[in-house]
VMD Tcl script that builds the backbone (N, CA, C; Angstrom):
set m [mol new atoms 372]
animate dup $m
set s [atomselect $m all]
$s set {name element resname resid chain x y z} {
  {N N UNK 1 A -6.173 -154.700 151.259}
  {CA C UNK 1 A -6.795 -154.639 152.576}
  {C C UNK 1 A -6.442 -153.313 153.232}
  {N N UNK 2 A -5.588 -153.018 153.064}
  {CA C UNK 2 A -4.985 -151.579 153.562}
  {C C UNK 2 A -5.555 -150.551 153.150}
  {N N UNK 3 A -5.486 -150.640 152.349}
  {CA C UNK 3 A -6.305 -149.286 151.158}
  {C C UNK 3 A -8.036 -149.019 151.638}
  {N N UNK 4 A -8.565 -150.598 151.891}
  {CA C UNK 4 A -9.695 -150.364 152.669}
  {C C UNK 4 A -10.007 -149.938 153.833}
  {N N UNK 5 A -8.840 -150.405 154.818}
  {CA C UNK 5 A -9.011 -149.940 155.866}
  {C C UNK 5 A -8.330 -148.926 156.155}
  {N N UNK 6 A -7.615 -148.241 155.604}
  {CA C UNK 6 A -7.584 -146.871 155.619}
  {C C UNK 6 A -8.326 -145.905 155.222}
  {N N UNK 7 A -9.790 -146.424 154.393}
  {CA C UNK 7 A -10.508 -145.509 153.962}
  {C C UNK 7 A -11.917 -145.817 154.613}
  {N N UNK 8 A -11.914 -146.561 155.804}
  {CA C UNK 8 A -12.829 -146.474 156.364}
  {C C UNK 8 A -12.861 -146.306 158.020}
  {N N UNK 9 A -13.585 -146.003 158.798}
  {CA C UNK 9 A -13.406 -145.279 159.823}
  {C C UNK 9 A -14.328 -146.321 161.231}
  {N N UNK 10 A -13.348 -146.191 162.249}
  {CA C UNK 10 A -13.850 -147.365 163.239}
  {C C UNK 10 A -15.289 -147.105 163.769}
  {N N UNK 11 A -16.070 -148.222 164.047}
  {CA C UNK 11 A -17.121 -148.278 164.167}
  {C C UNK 11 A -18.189 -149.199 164.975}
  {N N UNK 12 A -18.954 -148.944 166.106}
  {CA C UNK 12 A -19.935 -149.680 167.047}
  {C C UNK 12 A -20.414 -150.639 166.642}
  {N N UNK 13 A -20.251 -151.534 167.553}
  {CA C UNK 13 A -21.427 -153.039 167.414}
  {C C UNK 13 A -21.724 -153.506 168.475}
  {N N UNK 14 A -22.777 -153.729 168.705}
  {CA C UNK 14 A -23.591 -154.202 169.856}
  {C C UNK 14 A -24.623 -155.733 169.272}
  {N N UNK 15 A -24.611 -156.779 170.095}
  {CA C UNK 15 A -24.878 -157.993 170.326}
  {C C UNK 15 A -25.719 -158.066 171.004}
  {N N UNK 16 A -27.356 -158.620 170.851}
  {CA C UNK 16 A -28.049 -158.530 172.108}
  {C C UNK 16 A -28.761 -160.400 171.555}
  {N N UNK 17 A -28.386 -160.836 170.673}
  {CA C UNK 17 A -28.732 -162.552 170.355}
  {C C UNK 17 A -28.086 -163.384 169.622}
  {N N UNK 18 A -28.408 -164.553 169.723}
  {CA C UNK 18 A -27.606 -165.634 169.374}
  {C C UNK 18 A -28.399 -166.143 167.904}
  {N N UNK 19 A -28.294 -166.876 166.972}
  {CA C UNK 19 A -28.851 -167.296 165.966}
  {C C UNK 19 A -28.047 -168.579 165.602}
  {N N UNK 20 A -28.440 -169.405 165.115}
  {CA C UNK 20 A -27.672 -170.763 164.301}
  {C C UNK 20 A -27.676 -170.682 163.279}
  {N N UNK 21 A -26.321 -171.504 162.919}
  {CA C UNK 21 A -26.036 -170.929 161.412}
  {C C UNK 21 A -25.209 -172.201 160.645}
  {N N UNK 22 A -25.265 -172.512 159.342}
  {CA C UNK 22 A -24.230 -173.640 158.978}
  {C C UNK 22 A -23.128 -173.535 158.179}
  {N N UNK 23 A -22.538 -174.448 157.525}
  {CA C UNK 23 A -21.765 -174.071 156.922}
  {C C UNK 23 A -22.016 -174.344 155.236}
  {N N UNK 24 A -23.217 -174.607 155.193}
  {CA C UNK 24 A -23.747 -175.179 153.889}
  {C C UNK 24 A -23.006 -176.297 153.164}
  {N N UNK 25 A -21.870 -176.803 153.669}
  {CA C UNK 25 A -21.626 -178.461 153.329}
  {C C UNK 25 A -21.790 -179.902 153.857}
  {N N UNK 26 A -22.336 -179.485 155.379}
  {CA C UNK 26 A -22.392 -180.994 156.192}
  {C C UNK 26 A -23.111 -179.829 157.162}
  {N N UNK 27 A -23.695 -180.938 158.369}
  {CA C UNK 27 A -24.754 -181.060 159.467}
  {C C UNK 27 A -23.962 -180.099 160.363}
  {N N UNK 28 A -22.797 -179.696 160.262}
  {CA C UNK 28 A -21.898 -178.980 161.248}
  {C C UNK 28 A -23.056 -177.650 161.265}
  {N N UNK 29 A -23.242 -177.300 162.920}
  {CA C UNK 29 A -23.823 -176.099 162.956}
  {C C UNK 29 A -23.189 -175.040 163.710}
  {N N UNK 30 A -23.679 -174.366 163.852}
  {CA C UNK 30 A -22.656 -173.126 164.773}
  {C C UNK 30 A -23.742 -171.977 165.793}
  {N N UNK 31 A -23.467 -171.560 166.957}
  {CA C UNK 31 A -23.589 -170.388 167.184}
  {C C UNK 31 A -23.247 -169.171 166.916}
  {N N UNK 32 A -23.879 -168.198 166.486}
  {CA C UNK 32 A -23.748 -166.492 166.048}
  {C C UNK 32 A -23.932 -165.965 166.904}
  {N N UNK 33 A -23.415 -164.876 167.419}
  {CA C UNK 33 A -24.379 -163.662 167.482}
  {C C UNK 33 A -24.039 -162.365 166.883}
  {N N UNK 34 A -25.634 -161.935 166.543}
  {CA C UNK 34 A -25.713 -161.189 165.721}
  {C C UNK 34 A -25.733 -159.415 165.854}
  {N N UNK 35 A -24.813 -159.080 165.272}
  {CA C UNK 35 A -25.256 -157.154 165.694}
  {C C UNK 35 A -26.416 -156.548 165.495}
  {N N UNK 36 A -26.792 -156.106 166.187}
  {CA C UNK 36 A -28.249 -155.098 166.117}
  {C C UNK 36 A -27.756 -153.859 166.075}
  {N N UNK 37 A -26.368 -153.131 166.229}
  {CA C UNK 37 A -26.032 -152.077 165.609}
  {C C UNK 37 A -24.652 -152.858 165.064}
  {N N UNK 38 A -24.192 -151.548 163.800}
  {CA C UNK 38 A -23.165 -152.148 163.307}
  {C C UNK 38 A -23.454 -153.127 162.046}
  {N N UNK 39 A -24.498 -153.659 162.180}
  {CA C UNK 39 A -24.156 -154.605 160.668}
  {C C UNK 39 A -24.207 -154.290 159.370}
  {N N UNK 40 A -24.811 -152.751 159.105}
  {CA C UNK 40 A -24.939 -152.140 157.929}
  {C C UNK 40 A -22.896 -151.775 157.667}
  {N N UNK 41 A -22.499 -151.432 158.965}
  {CA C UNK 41 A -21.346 -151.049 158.592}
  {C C UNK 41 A -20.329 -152.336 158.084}
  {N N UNK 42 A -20.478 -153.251 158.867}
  {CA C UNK 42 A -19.789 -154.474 158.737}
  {C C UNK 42 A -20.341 -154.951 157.386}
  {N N UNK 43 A -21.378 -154.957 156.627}
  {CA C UNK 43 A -21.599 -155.545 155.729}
  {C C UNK 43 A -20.950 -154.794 154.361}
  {N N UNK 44 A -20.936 -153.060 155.058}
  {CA C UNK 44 A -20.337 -152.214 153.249}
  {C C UNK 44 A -18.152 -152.843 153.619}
  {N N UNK 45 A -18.475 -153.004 154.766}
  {CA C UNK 45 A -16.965 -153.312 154.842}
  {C C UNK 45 A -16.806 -154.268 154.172}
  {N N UNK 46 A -17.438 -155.561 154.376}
  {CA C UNK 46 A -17.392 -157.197 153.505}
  {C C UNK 46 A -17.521 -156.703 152.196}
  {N N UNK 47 A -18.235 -155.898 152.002}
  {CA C UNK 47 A -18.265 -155.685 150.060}
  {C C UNK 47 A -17.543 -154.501 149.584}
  {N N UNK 48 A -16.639 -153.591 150.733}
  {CA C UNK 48 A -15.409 -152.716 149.894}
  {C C UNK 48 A -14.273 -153.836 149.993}
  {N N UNK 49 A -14.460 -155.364 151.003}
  {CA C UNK 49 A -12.959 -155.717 150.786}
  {C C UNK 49 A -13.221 -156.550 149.222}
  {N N UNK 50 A -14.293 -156.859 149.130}
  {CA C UNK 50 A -14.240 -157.868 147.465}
  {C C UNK 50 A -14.258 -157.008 146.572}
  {N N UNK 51 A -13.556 -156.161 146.643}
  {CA C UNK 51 A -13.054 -155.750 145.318}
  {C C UNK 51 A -11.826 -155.607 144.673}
  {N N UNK 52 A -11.515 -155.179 143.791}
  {CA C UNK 52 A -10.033 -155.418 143.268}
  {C C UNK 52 A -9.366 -156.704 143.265}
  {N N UNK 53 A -8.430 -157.023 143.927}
  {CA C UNK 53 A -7.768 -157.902 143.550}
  {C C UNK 53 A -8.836 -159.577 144.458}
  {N N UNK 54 A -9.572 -159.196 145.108}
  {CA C UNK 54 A -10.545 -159.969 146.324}
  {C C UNK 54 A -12.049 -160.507 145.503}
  {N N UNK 55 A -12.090 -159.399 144.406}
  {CA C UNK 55 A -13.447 -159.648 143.897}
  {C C UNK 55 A -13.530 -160.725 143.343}
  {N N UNK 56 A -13.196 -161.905 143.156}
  {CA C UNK 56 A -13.623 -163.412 142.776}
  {C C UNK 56 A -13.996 -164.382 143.945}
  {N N UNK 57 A -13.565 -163.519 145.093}
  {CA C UNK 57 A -13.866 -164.364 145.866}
  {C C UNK 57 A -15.380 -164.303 146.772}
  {N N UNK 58 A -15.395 -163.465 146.380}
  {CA C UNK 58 A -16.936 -163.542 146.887}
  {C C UNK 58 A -18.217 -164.699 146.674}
  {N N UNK 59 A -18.565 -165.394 147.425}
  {CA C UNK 59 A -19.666 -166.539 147.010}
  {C C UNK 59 A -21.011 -165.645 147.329}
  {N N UNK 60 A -21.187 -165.472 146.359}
  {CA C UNK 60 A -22.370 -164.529 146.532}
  {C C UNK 60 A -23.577 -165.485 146.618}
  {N N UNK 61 A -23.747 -166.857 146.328}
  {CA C UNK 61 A -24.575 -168.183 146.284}
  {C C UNK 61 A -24.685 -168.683 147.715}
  {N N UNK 62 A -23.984 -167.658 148.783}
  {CA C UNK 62 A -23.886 -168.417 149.957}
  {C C UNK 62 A -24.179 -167.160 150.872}
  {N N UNK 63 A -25.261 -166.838 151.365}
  {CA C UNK 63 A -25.982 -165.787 152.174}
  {C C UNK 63 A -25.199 -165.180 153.458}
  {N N UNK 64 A -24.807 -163.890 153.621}
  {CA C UNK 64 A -23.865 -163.547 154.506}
  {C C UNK 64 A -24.924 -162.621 155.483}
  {N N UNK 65 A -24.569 -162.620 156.618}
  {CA C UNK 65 A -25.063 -162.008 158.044}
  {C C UNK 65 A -23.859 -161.974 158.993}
  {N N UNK 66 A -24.188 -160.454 158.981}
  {CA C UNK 66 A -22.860 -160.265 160.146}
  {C C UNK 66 A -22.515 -161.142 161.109}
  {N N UNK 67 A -21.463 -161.566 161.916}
  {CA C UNK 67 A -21.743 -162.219 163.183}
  {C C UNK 67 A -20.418 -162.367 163.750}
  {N N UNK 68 A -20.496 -162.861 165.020}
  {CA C UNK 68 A -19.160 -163.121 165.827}
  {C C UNK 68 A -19.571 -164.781 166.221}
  {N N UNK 69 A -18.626 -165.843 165.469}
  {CA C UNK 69 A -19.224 -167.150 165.819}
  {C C UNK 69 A -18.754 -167.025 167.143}
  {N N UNK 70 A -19.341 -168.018 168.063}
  {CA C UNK 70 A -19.355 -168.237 169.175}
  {C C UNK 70 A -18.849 -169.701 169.595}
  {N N UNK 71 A -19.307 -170.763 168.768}
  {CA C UNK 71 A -19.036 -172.111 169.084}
  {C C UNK 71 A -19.331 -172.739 167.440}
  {N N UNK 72 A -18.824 -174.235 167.644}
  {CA C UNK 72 A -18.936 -175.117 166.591}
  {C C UNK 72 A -19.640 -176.206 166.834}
  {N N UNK 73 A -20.408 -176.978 165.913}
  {CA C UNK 73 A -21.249 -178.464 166.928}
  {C C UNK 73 A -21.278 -178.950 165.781}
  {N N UNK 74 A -21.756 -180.397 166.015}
  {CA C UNK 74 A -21.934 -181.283 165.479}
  {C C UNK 74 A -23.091 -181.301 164.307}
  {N N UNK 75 A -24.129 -180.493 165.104}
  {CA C UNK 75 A -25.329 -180.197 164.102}
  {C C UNK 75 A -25.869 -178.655 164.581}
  {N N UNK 76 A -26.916 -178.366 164.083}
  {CA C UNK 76 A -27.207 -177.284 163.758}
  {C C UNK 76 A -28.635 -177.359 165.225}
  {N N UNK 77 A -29.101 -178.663 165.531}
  {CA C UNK 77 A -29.790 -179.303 166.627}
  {C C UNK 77 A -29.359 -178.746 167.773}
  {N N UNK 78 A -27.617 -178.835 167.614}
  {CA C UNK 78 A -27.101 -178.906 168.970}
  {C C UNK 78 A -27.226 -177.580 169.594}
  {N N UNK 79 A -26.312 -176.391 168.314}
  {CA C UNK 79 A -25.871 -175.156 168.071}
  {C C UNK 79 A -27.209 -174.347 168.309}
  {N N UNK 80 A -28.430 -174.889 167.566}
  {CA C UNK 80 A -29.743 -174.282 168.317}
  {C C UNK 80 A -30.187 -174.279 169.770}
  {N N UNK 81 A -29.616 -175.448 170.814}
  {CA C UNK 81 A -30.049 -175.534 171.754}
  {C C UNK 81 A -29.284 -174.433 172.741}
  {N N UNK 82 A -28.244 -174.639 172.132}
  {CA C UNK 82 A -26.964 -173.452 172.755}
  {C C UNK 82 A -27.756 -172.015 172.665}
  {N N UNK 83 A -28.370 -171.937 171.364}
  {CA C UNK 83 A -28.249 -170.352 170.697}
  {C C UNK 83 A -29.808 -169.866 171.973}
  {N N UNK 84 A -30.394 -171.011 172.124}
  {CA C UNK 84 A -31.726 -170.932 172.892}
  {C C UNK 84 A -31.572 -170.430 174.462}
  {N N UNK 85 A -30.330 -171.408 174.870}
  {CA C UNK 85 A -30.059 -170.795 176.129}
  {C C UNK 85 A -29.870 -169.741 176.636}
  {N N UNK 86 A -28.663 -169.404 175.625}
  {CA C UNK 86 A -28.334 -167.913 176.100}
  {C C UNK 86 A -28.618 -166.911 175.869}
  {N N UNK 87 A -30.199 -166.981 174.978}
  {CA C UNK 87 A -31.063 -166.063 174.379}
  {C C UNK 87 A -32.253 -166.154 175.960}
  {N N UNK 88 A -32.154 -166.797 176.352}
  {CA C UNK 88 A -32.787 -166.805 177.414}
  {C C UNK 88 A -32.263 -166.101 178.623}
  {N N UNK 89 A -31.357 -166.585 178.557}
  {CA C UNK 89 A -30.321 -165.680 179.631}
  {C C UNK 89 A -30.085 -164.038 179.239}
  {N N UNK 90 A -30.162 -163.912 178.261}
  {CA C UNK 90 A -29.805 -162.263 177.173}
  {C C UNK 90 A -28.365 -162.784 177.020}
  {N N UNK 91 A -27.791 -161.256 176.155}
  {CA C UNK 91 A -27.049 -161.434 175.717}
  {C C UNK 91 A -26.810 -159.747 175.756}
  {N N UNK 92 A -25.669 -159.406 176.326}
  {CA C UNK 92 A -25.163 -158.315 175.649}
  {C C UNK 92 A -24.145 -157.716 175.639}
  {N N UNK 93 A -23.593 -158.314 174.219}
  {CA C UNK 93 A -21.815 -157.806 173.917}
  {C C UNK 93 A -21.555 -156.337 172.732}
  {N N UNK 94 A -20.949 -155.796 173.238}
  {CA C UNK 94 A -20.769 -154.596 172.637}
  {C C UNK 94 A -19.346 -154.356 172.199}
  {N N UNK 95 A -19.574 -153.354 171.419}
  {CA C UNK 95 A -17.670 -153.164 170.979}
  {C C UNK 95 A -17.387 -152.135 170.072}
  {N N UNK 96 A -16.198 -152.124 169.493}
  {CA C UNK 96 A -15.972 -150.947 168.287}
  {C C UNK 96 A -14.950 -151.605 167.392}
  {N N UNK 97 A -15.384 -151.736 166.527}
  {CA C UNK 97 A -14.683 -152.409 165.485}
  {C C UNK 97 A -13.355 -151.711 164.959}
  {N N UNK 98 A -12.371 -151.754 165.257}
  {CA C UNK 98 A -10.720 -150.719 165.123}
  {C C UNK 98 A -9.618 -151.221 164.147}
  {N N UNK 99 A -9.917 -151.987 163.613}
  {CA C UNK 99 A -8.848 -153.055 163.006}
  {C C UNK 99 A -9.365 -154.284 161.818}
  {N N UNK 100 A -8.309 -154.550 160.972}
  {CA C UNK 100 A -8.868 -155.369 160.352}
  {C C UNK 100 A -7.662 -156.356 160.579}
  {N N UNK 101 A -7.702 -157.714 160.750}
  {CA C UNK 101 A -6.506 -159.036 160.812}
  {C C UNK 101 A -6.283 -159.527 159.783}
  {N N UNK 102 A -5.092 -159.884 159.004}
  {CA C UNK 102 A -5.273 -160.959 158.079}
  {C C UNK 102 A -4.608 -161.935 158.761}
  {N N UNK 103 A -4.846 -162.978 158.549}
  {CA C UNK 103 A -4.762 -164.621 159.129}
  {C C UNK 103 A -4.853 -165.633 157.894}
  {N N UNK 104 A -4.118 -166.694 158.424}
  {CA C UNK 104 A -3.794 -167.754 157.245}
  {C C UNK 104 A -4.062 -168.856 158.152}
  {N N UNK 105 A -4.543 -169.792 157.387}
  {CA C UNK 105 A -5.207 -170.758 158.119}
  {C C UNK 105 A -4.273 -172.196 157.558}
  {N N UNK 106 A -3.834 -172.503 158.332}
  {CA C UNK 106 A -2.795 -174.250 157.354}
  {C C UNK 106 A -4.267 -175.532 157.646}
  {N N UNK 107 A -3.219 -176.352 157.032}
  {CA C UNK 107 A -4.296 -177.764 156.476}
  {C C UNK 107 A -4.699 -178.405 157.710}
  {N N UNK 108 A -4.274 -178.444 158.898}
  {CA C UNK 108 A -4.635 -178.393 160.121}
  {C C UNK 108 A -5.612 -177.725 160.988}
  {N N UNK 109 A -5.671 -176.352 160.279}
  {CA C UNK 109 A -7.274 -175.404 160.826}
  {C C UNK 109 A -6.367 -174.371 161.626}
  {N N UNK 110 A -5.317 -174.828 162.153}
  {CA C UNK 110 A -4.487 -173.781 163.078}
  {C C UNK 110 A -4.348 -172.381 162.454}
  {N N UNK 111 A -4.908 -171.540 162.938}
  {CA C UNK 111 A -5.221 -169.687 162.340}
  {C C UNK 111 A -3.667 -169.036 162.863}
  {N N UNK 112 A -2.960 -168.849 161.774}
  {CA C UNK 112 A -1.879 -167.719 162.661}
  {C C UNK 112 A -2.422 -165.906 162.301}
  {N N UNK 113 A -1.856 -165.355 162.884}
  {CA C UNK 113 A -2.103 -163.596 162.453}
  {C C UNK 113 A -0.575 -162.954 161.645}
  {N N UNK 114 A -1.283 -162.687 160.703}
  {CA C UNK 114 A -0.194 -162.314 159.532}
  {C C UNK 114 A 0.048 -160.703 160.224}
  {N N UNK 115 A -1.146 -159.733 160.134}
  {CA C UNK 115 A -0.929 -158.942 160.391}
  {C C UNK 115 A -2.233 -158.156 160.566}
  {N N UNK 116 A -2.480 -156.690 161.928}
  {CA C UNK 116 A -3.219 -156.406 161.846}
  {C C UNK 116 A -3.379 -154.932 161.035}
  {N N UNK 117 A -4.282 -154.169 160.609}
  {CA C UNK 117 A -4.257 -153.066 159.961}
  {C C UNK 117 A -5.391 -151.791 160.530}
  {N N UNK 118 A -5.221 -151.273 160.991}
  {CA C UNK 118 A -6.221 -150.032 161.632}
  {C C UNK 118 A -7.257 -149.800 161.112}
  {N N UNK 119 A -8.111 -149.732 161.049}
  {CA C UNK 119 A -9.574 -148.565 160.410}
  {C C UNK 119 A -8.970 -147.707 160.556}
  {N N UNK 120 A -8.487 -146.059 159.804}
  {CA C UNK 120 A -8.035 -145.077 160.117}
  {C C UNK 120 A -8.375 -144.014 159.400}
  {N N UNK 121 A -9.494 -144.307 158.893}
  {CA C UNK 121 A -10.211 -142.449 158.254}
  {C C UNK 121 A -10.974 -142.009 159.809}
  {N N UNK 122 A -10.715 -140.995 159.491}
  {CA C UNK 122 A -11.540 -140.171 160.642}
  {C C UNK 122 A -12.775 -139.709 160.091}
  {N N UNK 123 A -13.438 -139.748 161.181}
  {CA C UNK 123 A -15.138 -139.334 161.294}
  {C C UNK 123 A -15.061 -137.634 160.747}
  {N N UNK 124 A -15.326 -136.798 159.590}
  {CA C UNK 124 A -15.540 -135.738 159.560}
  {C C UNK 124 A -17.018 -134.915 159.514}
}
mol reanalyze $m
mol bondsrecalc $m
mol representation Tube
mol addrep $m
């Protein structure tokens, strides 16, 4: 993880909608939202971290789109009605992506932070 994020350099994302999304094992649905800038970068990032020692883990059978979840629901019904609202309302979250976290998740769901690691190539 280090090695990646030292060889890649921090980078813009901007949010202007919401989308629903699942988890492809049960009715559980979710709110996204999705970058309209930034996701080309976020996506070569997801595929420099599966490599090396990461590259098995990739489910490549399971369709990836950038996103920042937002909420969890019951169904994908619910998570749509959510994603509807506040697409109505707009939406617009912006940011710069500076860091990468690793986190461990126990049998409980409880996320701790192992540690964070910089983006730190510079823009030349």
């Amino acid at each position: 993880v280090r090695t990646v994020a030292e060889a890649v350099a921090p980078f813009p994302f901007a949010c202007t909608r919401a989308v629903t999304g699942t988890d492809h094992q049960d009715e559980t649905g979710y709110a996204f939202l999705i970058p309209d800038t930034g996701d080309g970068d976020i996506l070569e990032l997801r595929n420099q971290l599966h490599t090396g020692p990461f590259s098995g883990l990739l489910r490549a059978d399971i369709p990836y789109v950038p996103h920042i979840t937002i909420g969890r629901f019951a169904s994908v019904e619910a998570a749509g009605k959510v994603c509807d609202s506040l697409n109505t309302f707009g939406i617009d979250v912006s940011g710069r992506i500076t860091a990468l976290t690793i986190v461990a998740m126990d049998t409980q769901g409880t996320i701790q932070e192992i540690q964070a690691i910089s983006l730190s190539r510079s823009k030349a």
